[in-house]
Structure formats: C-alpha cells, structure tokens
N, C-alpha and C positions, 0 to 999 in steps of 0.2 A: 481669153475665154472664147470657146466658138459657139457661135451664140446662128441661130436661125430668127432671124427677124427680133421678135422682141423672147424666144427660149431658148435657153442653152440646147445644146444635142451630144450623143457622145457618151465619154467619160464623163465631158463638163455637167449633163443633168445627172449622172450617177452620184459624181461628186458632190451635185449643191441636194443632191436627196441624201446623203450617206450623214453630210454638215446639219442638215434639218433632224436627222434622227440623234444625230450626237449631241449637239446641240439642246434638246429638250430633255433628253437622258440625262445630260448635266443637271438641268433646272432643274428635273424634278425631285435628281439625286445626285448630292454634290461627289459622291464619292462610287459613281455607277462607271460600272466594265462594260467599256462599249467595241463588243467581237463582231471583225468583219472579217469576208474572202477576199478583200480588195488588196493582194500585194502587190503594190507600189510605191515605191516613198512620196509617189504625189495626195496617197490618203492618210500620210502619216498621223497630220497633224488632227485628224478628224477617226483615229482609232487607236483604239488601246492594245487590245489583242488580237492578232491573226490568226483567223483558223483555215488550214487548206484542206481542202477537198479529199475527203479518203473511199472517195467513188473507185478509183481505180484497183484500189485490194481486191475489192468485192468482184461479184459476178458481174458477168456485161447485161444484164436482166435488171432493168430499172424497178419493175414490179419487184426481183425478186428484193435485192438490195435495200430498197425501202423497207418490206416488210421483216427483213434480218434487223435493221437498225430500232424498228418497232418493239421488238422481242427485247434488243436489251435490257437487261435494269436498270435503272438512273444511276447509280453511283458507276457504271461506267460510263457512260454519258456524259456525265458531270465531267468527274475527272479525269 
C-alpha cells in the first residue's frame, strides 16, 4: 500500500474510498450493484459492474455532452 505518513495516496485512497462505498452498499443491501469506472483487476474484488466512459462518442463540448445526457429518458439510461 503507498501510504504518505499515516494516508494512503494514489490509487491506494481511490481504492480504500471505492471499499468504503462497496462495503456499506453491501450492509445496507445484501444484494446491492455496486457500478464503477475503475477498470482494473485491482478493483475487482470491490465491484460488480463496470461502466466505461462514453464521453468520447459525443461532442468534445463538456456543456454540450452533459446536457444531451440530460435530455435522455431513463429507460435508456437505465439500460
């Protein structure tokens, strides 16, 4: 772990914040889908579903891009 004094830095706090959210999504739901952008097999064990980024289909307009994603309906979103 790379740790700075007495906090991790890095991946390493990504990692123990990514475990902290998985971790209580467990408790509070035994059977809770916990989606991250973390692909790497070092957040395997701390995610269920992968979602990657589909920034780069879109326009290079951060403004616009958000508000296209805005407009969708939920059931694409969802699924």
């Amino acid at each position: 772990m790379a740790w700075n004094h007495e906090h991790p830095i890095g991946v390493e706090y990504l990692h123990d914040y990514v475990r902290v959210v998985y971790e209580a999504a467990r408790a509070a739901q035994l059977h809770a889908l916990v989606m991250t952008q973390c692909a790497h097999p070092y957040f395997a064990h701390v995610t269920d579903a992968l979602r990657l980024n589909d920034w780069s289909v879109k326009s290079a307009n951060i403004i616009e891009q958000t508000s296209t994603v805005n407009e969708l309906p939920w059931p694409i979103l969802i699924g």
